[in-house]
KOLZA-5139 format. One record per residue (C-alpha): residue number from 1; residue in one letter; x, y, z. Coordinates in steps of 0.25 Angstrom, whole numbers, plus 5000, padded with zeros to 4 digits. Example, Ala and Ser with C-alpha at 12.3 -4.5 7.8 and 13.67 -1.06 7.14 Angstrom:
2
num->1 residu->a u->5049 v->4982 w->5031;
num->2 residu->s u->5055 v->4996 w->5029;
END
This chain:
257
num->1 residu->x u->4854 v->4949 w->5164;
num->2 residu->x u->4860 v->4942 w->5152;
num->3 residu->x u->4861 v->4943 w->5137;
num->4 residu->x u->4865 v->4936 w->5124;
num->5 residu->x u->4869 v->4944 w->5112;
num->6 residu->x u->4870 v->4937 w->5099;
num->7 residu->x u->4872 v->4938 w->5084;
num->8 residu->x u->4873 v->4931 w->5071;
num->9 residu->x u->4877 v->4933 w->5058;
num->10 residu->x u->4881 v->4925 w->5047;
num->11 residu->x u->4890 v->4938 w->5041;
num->12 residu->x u->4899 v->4942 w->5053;
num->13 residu->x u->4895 v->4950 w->5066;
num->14 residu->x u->4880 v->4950 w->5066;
num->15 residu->x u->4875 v->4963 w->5066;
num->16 residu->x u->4864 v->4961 w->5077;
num->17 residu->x u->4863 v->4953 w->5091;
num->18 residu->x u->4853 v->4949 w->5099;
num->19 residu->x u->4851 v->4948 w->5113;
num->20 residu->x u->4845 v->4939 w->5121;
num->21 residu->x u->4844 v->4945 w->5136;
num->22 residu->x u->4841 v->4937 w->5149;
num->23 residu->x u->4836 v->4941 w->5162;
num->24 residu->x u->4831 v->4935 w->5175;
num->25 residu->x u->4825 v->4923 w->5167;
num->26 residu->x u->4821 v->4929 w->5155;
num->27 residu->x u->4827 v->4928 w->5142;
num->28 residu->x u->4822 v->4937 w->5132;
num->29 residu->x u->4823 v->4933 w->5117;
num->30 residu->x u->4830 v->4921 w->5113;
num->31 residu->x u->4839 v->4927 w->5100;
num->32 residu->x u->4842 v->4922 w->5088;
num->33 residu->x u->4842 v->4908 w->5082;
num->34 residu->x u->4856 v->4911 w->5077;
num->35 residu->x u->4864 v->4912 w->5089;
num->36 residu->x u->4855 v->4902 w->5097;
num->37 residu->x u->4867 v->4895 w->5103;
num->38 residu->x u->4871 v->4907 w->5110;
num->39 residu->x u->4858 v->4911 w->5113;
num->40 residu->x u->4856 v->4897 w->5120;
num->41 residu->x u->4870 v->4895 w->5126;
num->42 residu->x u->4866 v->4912 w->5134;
num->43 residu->x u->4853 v->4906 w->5137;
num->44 residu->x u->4857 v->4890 w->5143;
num->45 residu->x u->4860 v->4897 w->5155;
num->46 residu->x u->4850 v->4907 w->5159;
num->47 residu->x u->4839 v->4904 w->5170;
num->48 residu->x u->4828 v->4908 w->5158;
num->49 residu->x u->4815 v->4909 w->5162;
num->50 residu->x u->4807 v->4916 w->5153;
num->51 residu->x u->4809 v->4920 w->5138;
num->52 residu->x u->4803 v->4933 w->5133;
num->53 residu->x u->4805 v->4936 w->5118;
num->54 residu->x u->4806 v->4950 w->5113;
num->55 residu->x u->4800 v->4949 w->5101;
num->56 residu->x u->4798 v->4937 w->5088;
num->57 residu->x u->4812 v->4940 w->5081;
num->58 residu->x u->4820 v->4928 w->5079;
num->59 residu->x u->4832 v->4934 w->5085;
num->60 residu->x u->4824 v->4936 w->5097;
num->61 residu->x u->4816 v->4922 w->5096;
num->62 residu->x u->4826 v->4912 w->5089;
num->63 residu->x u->4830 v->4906 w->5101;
num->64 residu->x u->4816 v->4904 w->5110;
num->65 residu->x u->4814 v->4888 w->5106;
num->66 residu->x u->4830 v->4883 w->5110;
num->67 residu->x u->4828 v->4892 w->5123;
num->68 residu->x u->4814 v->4890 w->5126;
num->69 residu->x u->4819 v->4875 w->5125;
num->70 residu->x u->4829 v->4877 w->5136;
num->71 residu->x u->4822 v->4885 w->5146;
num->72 residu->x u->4806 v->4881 w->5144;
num->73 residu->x u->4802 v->4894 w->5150;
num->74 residu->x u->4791 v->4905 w->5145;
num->75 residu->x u->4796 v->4912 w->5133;
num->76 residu->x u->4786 v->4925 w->5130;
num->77 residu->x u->4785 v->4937 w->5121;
num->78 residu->x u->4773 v->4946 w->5118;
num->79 residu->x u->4761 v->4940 w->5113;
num->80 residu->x u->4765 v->4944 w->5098;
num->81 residu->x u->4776 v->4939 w->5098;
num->82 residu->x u->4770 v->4924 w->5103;
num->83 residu->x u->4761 v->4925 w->5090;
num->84 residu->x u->4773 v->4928 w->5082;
num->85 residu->x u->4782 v->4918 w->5086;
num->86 residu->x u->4770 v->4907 w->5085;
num->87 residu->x u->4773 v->4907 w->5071;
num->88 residu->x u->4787 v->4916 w->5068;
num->89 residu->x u->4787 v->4926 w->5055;
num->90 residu->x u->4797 v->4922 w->5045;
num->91 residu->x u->4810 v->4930 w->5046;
num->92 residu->x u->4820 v->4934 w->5034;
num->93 residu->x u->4833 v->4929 w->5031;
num->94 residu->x u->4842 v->4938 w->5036;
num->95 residu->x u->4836 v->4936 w->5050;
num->96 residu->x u->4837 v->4921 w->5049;
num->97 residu->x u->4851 v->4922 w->5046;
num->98 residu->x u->4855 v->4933 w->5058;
num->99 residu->x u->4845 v->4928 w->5068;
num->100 residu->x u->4840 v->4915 w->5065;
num->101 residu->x u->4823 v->4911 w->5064;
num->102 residu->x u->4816 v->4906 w->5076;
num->103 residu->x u->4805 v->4896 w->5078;
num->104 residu->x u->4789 v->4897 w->5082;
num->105 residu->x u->4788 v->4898 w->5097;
num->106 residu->x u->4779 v->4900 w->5107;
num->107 residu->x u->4780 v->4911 w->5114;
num->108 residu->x u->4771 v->4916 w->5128;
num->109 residu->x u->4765 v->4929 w->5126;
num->110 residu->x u->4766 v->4940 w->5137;
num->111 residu->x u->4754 v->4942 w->5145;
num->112 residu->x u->4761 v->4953 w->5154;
num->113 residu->x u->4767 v->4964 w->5151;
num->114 residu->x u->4779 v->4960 w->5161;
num->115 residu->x u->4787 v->4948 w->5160;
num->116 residu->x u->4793 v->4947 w->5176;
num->117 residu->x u->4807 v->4939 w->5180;
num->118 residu->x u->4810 v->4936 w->5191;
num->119 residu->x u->4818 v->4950 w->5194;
num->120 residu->x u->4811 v->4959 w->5183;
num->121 residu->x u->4800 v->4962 w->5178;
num->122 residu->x u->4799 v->4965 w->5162;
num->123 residu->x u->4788 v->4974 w->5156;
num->124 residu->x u->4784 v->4970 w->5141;
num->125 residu->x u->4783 v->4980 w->5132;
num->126 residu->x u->4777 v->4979 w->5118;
num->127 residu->x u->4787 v->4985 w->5108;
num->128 residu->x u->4782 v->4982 w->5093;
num->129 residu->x u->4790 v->4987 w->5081;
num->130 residu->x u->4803 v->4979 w->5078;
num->131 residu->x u->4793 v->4966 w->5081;
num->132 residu->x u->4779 v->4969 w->5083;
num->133 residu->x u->4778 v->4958 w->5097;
num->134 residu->x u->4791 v->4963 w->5102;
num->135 residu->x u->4792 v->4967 w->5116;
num->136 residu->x u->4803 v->4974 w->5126;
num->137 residu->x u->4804 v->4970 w->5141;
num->138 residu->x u->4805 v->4982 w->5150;
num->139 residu->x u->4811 v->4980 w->5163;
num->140 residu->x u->4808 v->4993 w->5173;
num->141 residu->x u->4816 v->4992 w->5185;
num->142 residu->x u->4829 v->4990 w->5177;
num->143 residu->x u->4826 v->4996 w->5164;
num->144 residu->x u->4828 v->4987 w->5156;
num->145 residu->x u->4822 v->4985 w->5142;
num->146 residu->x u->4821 v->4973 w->5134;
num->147 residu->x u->4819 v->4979 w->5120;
num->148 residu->x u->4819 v->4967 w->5111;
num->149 residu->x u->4822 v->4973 w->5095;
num->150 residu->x u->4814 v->4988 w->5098;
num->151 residu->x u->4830 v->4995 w->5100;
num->152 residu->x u->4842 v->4986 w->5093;
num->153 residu->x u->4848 v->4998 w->5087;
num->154 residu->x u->4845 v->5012 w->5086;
num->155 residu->x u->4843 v->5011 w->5071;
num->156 residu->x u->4838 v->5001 w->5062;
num->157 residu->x u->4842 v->4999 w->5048;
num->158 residu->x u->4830 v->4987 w->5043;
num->159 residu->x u->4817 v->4983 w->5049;
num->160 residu->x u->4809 v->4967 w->5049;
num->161 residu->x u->4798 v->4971 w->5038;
num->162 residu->x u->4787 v->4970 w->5048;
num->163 residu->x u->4791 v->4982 w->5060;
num->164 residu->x u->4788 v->4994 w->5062;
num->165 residu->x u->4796 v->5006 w->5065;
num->166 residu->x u->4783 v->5013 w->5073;
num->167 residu->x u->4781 v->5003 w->5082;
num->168 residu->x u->4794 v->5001 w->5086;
num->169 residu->x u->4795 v->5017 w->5088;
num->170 residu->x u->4782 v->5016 w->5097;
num->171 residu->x u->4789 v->5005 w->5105;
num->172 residu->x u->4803 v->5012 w->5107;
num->173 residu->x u->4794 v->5025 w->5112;
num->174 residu->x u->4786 v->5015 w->5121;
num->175 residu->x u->4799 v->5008 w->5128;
num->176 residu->x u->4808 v->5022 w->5129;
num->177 residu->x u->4797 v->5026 w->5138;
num->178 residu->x u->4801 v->5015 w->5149;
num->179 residu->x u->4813 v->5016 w->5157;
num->180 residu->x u->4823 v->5007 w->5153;
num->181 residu->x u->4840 v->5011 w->5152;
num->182 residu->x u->4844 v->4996 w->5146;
num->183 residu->x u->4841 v->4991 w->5131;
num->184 residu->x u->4841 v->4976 w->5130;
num->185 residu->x u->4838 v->4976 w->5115;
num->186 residu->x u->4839 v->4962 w->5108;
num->187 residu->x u->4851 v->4967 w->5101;
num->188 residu->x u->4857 v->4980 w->5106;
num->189 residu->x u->4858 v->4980 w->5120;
num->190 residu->x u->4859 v->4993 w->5127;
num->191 residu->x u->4862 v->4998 w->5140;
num->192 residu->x u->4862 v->5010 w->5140;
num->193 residu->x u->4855 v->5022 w->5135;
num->194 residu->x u->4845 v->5013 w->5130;
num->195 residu->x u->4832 v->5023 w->5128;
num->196 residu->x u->4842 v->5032 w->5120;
num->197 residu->x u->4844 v->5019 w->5111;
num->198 residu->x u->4830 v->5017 w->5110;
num->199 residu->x u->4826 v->5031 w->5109;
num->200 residu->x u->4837 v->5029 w->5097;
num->201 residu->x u->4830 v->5021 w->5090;
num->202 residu->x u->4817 v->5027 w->5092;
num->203 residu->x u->4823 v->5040 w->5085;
num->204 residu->x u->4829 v->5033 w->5074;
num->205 residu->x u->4814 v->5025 w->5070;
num->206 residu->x u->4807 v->5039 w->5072;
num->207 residu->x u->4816 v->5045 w->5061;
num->208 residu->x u->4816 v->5035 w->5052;
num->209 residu->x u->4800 v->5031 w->5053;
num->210 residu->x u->4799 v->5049 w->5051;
num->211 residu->x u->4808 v->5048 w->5039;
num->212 residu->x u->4801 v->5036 w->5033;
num->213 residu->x u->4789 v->5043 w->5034;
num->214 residu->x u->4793 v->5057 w->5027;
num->215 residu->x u->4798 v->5049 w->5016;
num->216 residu->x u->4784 v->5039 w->5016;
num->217 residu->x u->4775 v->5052 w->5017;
num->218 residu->x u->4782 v->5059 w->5003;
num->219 residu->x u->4776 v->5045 w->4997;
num->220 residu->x u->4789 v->5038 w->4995;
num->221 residu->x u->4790 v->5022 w->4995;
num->222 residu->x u->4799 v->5015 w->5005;
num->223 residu->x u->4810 v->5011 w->4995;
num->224 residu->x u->4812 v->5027 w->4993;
num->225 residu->x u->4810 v->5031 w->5008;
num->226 residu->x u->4823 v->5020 w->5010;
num->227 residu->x u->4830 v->5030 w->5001;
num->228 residu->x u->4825 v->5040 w->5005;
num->229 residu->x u->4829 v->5039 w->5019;
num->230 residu->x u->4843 v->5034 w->5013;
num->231 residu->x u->4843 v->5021 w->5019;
num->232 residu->x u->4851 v->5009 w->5014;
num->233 residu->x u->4845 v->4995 w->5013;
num->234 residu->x u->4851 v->4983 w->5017;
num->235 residu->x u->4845 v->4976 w->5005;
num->236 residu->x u->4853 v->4962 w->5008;
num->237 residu->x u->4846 v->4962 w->5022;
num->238 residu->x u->4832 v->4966 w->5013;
num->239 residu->x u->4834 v->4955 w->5002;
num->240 residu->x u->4838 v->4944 w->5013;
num->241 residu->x u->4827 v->4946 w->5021;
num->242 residu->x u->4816 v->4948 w->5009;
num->243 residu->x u->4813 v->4961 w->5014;
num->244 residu->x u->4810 v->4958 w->5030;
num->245 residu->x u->4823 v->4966 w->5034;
num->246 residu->x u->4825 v->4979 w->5026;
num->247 residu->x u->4826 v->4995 w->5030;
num->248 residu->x u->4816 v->4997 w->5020;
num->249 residu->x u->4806 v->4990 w->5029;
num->250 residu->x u->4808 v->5001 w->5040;
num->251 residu->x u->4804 v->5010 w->5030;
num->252 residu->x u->4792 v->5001 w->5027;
num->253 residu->x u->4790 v->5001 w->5042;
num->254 residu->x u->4786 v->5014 w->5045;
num->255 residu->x u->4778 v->5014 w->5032;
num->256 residu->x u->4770 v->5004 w->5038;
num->257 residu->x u->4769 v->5011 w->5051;
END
């Protein structure tokens, strides 16, 4: 098992890393376009054999053509997230400047619902919500979960305009039910106390999508509801992005939902 964590910012620390994990000739995720030296210079090495993306993101994508160059091996995802990268969405500002875009590519949808190495054997499991073709890789014997972007911190403070807060609750509830005691997030890795982490996480979309609701149910617009519920936007973050990334769009997602 190995791992690369890496962050960028053009204002000091970065605030969020990514990881890129490797383990018996799979590489899962690429990172982000941004630290694409580093990224390459932890992956030369490595006896890759496969690639499996997480999910569309660009930090999770940027790196697939520079790697994909190097190795030539298979590089899979879920079958949405092959049609997506077909033809990428476009992404705001501010994720240009911390993460850095990413290219067309194409990517070999999973037929199974396991992906084998030579040692393990990885289940696929469908968990929609941050990104509706993201996936988690589950591995049984050693408890291991793969969790792509469904933990990274046990609260969230904005949201990408297109998720939703109900799905990702349904697929927190659907991975707490396998038996697994070590997170390997994509940007918060945890080794211990992993299900209390999730579970966390689960507690704190529950109450917000409950206090959204009461607030919605008495009639009130989401610009009040964010009052309401005392919470403070992060308008440069808003403005920068035209809307894409805001706190008001988690109040929007549950709305929607």
């Amino acid at each position: 098992m190995k791992a690369v964590t890496c962050g960028y910012s053009p204002f000091g620390k970065a605030a969020l890393t990514v990881n890129v994990y490797f383990i018996n000739g799979l590489l899962i995720d690429t990172g982000q376009s941004r630290m694409r030296k580093a990224i390459i210079d932890f992956v030369k090495p490595l006896p890759v054999q496969q690639i499996v993306v997480t999910h569309h993101h660009e930090d999770h994508t940027g790196n697939l053509k520079p790697i994909k160059a190097l190795f030539n091996v298979p590089v899979y995802g879920s079958a949405k997230c092959s049609k997506l990268m077909k033809k990428p969405p476009a992404i705001s500002l501010p994720q240009k400047i911390y993460w850095g875009n990413r290219p067309a590519f194409k990517i070999t949808p999973l037929t199974s619902n396991t992906l084998p190495t030579t040692n393990y054997t990885f289940e696929i499991i469908d968990i929609p919500g941050h990104a509706a073709d993201m996936i988690a890789l589950f591995e049984p014997n050693k408890g291991w979960l793969f969790s792509g972007d469904l933990y990274v911190n046990t609260t969230i403070k904005y949201m990408l305009d297109n998720e939703s807060i109900a799905q990702q609750i349904k697929s927190i509830k659907k991975v707490l039910q396998l038996d697994f005691d070590t997170l390997f997030c994509a940007h918060n890795f945890k080794a211990k106390n992993a299900k209390q982490k999730l579970k966390d996480k689960l507690q704190f979309l529950e109450r917000f999508y409950a206090e959204v609701m009461h607030w919605h149910l008495k009639g009130y617009p989401p610009k009040i509801i964010l009052q309401k519920m005392k919470l403070i936007e992060k308008n440069s973050i808003k403005i920068i992005s035209n809307g894409k990334l805001s706190q008001l769009n988690m109040i929007e997602a549950v709305i929607r939902d």
